[in-house]
LOPA-174134 format. One record per atom (N, C-alpha, C): residue in one letter; x, y, z. Coordinates in steps of 0.2 Angstrom, whole numbers, plus 5000, padded with zeros to 4 digits. Layout:
BEGIN
aXYZ;...
% end
This chain:
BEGIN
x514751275459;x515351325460;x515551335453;x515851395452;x515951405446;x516651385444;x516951365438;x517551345438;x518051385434;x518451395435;x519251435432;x519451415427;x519251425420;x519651385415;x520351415413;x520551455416;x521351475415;x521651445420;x521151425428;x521851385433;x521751275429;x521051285428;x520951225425;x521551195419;x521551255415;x522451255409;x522951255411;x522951285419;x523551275424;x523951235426;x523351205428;x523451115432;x523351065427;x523351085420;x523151015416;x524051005412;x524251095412;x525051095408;x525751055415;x525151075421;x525851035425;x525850985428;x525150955427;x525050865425;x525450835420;x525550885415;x526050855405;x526650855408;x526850905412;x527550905415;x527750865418;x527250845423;x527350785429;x527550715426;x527050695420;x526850645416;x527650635413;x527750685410;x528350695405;x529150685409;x529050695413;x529650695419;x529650625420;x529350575422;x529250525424;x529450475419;x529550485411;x529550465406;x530650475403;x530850405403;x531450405400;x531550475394;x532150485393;x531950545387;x532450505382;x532250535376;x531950505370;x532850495368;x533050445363;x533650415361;x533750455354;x534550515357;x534750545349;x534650535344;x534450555337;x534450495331;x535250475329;x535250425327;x535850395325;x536250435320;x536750455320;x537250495315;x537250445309;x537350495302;x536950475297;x537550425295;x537550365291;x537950325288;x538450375283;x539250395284;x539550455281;x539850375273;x539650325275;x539750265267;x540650275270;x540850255263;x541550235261;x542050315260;x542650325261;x542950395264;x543050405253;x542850465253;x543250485246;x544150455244;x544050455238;x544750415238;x545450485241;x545250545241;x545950595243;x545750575251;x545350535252;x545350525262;x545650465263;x545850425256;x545850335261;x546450315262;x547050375262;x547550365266;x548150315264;x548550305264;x549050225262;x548850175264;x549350115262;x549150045265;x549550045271;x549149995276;x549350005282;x549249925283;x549649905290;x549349845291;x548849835297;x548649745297;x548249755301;x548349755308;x547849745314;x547749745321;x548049685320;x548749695325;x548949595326;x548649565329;x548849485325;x548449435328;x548549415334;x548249405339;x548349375346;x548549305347;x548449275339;x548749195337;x549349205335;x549549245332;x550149215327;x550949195331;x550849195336;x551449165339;x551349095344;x550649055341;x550549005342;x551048955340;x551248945335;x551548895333;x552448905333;x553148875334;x553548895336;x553648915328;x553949005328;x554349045321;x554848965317;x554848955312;x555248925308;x555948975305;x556348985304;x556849025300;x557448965298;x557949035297;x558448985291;x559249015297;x559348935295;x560148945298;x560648895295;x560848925293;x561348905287;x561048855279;x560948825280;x560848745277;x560148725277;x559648745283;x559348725285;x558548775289;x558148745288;x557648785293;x557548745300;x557448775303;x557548745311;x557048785316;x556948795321;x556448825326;x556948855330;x556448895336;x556948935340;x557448905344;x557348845346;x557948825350;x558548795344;x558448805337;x559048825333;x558948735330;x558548675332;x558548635330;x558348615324;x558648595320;x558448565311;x557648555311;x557348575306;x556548535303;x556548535299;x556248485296;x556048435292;x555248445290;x555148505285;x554448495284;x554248465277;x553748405278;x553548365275;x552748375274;x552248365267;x551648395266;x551548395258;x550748425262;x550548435254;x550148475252;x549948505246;x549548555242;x548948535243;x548548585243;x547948575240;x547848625235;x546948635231;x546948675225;x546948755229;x546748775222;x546748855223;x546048875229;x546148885232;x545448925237;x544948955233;x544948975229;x544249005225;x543848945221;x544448905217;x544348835217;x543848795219;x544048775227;x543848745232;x543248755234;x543048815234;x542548865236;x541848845234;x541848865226;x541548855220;x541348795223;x541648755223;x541248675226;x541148655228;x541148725235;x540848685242;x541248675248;x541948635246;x542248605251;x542648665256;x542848715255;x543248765257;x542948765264;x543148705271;x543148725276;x543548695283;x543548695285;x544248685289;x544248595292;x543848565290;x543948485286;x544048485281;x544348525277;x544848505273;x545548495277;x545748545280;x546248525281;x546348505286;x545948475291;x545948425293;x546248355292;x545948335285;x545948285282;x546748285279;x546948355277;x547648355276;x548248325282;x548048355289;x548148335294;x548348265296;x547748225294;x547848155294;x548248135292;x548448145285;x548948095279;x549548105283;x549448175292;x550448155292;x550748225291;x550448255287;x550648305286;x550848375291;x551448405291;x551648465296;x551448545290;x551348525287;x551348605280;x551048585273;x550448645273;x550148655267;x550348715264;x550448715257;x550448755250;x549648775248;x549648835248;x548948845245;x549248895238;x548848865233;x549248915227;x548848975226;x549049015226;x548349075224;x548749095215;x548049105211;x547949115203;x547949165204;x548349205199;x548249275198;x547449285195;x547249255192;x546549245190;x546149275193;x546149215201;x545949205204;x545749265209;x546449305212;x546449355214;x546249415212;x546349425206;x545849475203;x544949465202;x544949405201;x544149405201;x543849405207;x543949365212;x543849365217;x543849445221;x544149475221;x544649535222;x545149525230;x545649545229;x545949555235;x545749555243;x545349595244;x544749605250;x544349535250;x544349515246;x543849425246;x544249375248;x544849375243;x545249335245;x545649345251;x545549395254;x546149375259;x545749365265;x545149365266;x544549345271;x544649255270;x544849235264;x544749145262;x545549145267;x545949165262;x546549155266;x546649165275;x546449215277;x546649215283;x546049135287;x545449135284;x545249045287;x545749015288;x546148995282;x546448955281;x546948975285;x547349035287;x547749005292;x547449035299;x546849015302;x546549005305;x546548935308;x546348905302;x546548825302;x546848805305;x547348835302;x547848785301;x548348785307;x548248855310;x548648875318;x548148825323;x547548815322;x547048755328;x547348685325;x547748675319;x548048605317;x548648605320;x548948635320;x549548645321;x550148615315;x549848645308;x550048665301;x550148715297;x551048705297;x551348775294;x550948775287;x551248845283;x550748865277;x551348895273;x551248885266;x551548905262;x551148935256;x551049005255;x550649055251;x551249045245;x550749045239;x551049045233;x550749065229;x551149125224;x550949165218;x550949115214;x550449075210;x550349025206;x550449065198;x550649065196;x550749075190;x551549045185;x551249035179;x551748995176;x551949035169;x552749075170;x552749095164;x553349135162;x553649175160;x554049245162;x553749285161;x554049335171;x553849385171;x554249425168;x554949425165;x555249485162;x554749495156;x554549445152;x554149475146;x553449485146;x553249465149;x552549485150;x552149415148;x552449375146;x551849305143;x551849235148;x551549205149;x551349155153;x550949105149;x551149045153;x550948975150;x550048965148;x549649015155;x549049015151;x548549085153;x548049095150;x547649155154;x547649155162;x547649095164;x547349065172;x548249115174;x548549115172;x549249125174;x549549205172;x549149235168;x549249295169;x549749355173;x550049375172;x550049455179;x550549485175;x550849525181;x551549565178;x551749585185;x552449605181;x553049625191;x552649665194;x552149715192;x551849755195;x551449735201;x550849685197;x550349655199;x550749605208;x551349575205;x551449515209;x551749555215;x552049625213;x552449665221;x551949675224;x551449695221;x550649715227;x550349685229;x550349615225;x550149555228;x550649545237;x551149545234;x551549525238;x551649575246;x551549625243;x551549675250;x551149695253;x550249645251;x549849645255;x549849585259;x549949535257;x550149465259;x550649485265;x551249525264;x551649545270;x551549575273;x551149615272;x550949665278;x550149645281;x549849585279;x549549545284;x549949495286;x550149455286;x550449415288;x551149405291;x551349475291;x552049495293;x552349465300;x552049435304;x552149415309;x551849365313;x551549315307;x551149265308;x551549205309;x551749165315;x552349125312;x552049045308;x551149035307;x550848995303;x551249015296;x551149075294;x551249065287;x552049085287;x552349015286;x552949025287;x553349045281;x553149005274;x553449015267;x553149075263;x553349115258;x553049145254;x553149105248;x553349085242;x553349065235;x553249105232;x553749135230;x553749185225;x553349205217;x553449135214;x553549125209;x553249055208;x552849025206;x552648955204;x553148935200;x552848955194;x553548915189;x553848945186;x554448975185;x554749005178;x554748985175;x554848995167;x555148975162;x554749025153;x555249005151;x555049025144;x554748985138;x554348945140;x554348865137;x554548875130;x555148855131;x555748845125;x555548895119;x555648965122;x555649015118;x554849055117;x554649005119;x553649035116;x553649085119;x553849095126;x553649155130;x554149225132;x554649215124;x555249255127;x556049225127;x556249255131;x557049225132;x556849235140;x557249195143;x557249185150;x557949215153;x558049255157;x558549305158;x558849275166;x559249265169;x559449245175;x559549285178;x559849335178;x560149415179;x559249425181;x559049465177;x558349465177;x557949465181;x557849405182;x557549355187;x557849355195;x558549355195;x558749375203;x558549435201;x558549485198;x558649565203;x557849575204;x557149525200;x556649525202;x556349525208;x556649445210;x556449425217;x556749445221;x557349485221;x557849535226;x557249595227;x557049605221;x556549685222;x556149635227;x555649595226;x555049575230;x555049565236;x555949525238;x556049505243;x555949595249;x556649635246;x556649695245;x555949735252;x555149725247;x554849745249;x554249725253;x554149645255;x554149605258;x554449615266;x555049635265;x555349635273;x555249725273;x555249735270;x554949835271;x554549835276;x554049795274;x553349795277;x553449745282;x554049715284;x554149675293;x553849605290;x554149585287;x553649515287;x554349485288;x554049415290;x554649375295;x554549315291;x554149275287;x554149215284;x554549225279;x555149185279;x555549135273;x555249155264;x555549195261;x555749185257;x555649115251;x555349095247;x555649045242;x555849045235;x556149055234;x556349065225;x556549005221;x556049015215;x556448955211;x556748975206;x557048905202;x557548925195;x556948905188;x557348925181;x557148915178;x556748825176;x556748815172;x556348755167;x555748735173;x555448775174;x554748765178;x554948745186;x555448785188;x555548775191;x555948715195;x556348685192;x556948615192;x557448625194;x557648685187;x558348705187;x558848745192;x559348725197;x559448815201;x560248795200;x560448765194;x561148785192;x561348865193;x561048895192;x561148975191;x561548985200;x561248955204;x561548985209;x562148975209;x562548925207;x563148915208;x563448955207;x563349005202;x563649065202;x563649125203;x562649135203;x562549195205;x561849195208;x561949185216;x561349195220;x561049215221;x560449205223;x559949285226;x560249315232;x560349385232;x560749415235;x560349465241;x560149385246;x559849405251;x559949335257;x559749365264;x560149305269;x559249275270;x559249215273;x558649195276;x558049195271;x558349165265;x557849145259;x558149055260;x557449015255;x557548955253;x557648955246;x557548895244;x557448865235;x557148825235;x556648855229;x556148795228;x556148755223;x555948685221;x556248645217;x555348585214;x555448615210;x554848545206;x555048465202;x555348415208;x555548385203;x555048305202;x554748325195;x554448305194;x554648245189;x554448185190;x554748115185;x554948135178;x554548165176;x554548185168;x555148235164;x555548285170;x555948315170;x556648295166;x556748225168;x557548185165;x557348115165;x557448105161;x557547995159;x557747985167;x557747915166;x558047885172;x558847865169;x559147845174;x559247855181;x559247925183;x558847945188;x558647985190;x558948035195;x559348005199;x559848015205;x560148075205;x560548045199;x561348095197;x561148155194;x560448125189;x560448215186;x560048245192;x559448245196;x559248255202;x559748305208;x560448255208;x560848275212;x561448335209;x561548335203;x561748405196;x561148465197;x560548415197;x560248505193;x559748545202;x559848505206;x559648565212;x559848525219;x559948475222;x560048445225;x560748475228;x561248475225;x561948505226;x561848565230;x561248605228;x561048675232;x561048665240;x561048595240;x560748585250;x561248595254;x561948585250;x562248595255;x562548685256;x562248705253;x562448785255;x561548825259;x561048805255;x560648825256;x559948795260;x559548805262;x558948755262;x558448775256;x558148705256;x557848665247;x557248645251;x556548675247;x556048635249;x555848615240;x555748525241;x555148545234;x554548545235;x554348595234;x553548635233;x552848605231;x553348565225;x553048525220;x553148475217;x552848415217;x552748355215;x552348305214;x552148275209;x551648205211;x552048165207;x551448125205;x551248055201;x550748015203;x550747985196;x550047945196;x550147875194;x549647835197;x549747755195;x549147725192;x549747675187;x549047655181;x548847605185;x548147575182;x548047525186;x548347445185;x548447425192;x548947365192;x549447385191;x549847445193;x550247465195;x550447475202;x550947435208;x551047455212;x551447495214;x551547525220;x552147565221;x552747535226;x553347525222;x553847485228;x554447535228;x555147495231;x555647545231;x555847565227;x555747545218;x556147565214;x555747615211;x554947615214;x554747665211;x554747735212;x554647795207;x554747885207;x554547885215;x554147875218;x553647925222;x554447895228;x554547835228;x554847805235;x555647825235;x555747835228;x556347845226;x556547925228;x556247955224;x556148055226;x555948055233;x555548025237;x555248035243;x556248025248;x556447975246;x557047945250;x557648005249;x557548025241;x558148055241;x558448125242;x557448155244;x557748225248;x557548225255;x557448185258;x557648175263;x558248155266;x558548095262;x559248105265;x559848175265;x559448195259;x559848275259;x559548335263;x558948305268;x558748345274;x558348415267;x558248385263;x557448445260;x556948445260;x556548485264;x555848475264;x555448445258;x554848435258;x554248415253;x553548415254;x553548455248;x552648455247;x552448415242;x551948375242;x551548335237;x551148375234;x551048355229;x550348375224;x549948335220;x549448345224;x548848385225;x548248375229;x548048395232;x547548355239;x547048365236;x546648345230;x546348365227;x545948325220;x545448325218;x545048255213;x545048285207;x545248315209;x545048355200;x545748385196;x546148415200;x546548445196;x547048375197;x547948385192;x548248325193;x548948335194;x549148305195;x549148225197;x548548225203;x548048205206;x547548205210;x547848155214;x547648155222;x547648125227;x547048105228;x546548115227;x545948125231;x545448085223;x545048035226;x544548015222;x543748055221;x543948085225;x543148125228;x543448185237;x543048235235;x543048265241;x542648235247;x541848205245;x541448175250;x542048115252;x542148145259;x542548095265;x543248085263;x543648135257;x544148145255;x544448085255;x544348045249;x544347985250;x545147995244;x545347925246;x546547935245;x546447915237;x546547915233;x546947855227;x547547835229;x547647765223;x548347755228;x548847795225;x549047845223;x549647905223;x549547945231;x548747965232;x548547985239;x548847935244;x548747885243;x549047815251;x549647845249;x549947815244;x550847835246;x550947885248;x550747935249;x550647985251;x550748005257;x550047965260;x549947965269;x550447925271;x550547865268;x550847805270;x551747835271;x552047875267;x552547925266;x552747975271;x552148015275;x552148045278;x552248015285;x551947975286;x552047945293;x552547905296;x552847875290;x553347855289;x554247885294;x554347875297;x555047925300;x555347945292;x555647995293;x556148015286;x556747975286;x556947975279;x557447915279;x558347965281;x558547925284;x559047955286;x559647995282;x559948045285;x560448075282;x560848025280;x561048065272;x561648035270;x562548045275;x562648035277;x563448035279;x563748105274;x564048155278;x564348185275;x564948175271;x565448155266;x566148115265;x566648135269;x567148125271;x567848145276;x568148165273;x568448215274;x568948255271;x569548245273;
% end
């Protein structure tokens, strides 16, 4: 029989059809990667998607005198520092055993210092990926966080104690307004620290202005609460931070800030007490006072008893109900607590330490009767 090669071409196109029908149909190509938006598209700073943690741990604020929790009862936060997070990093240990180990010594609140340095090298987007771990952490520890613009110097003049310490008011309000517009309603990071240390070190860096300096941190505080941030304020005074005679007269001119106080041994000869009690202490009764900062170190065969700095500072801001941070959870920088990161092992300035922390606080002093 002869065959049809036109109906043959017929049947073989709607066989291809049949075949073809039977077959998933094919997946659009993907839209092309459009990269990063031109800079007249990338729009203001914004903040982020809230956290679904940050009202884990109970908001800390200020009321009168005192920081307290939401049923308005006084707290008492007691702790310590670790190094700079980029620090940390470089050496490996930057992970939530660290602070962990923080945890142990007793401690309710960690200070992280962040270096202008550091923050520029690292760059903002890097660092705040470390930071936000860390308070990560520290919400599954249940440890408040105090961020701190590490720098030591005067910002009215532009010089600083060292390159690591660098910046200017510029630099520290956009530091500061990125900081508050992620964390603005974090109630882990309860502190901001405005300022590490002021001072002019006895002229090398300028004149040191008071006036100055409150309407500085007025502006920062200023644009911090702009941006809805709810963690506590802290300002310090001048001579690296020791001094807050100034308030006496002319306060920072904002409600629900603290004072932050470094008093460190070196500061004044002893007796220690009185001048302690003159140059910032006296502030507790109008304000809340956390110190931020302090250590010491022991020589060898050196023990620590009651007559000693660490026992003696530990007992006397607490009976004036002021928080404290130790310094430094760390082997390398100093005064060091730490002999080694491997198993974060204590020195004895670290024991007193832990041994301090655990310790119930030493009782208020009695108010006098009027």
């Amino acid at each position: 029989m002869k065959r049809n090669p036109i109906g043959w071409l017929l049947l073989a196109l709607a066989a291809g059809r049949l075949l073809a029908a039977d077959q998933p149909a094919a997946a659009p190509p993907a839209p092309a990667d459009p990269g990063p938006k031109p800079w007249w598209q990338s729009g203001r700073w914004s903040p982020p998607a809230p956290n679904p943690r940050a009202a884990l741990l109970p908001r800390i604020s200020v009321k009168g005198n005192h920081f307290v929790n939401p049923a308005g009862e006084t707290v008492l936060l007691r702790g310590l520092a670790i190094a700079d997070p980029d620090k940390v990093a470089a050496q490996g240990y930057w992970k939530r055993e660290l602070f962990a180990a923080v945890k142990e010594t007793g401690a309710n609140l960690v200070r992280i210092p962040v270096h202008p340095i550091a923050w520029r090298e690292r760059t903002p987007t890097n660092y705040l990926e470390r930071l936000d771990q860390a308070v990560d952490w520290c919400t599954d520890l249940g440890l408040y966080l105090i961020i701190d613009w590490h720098s030591i110097g005067n910002l009215k003049s532009g010089m600083f104690q060292a390159p690591m310490y660098d910046t200017s008011l510029p630099e520290t309000l956009n530091f500061w307004r990125l900081i508050a517009l992620r964390y603005r309603a974090h109630h882990t990071v309860a502190f901001f620290e405005l300022f590490n240390e002021p001072t002019d070190l006895r002229g090398m860096l300028g004149t040191f202005d008071w006036t100055k300096w409150r309407e500085m941190n007025e502006e920062i505080i200023g644009v911090m609460r702009a941006c809805g941030a709810e963690a506590i304020p802290l300002v310090a005074g001048p001579d690296w931070a020791y001094d807050l005679d100034p308030i006496r007269y002319d306060p920072i001119r904002a409600d629900g800030i603290g004072y932050a106080v470094h008093p460190y041994p070196s500061k004044r000869p002893q007796p220690w007490e009185p001048k302690w009690e003159a140059d910032f202490a006296f502030a507790a009764t109008k304000y809340p006072v956390i110190a931020t900062e302090f250590g010491f170190g022991l020589k060898a065969g050196e023990t620590d008893n009651a007559d000693h700095y660490g026992e003696r500072i530990t007992r006397f801001l607490e009976e004036r109900g002021i928080s404290w941070v130790g310094w430094v959870f760390d082997p390398n920088w100093g005064p060091p607590l730490l002999t080694s990161f491997d198993g974060f092992a204590l020195n004895p300035a670290g024991e007193f330490f832990k041994t301090a922390l655990h310790r119930p606080p030493a009782p208020l002093l009695e108010k006098p009767k009027s």
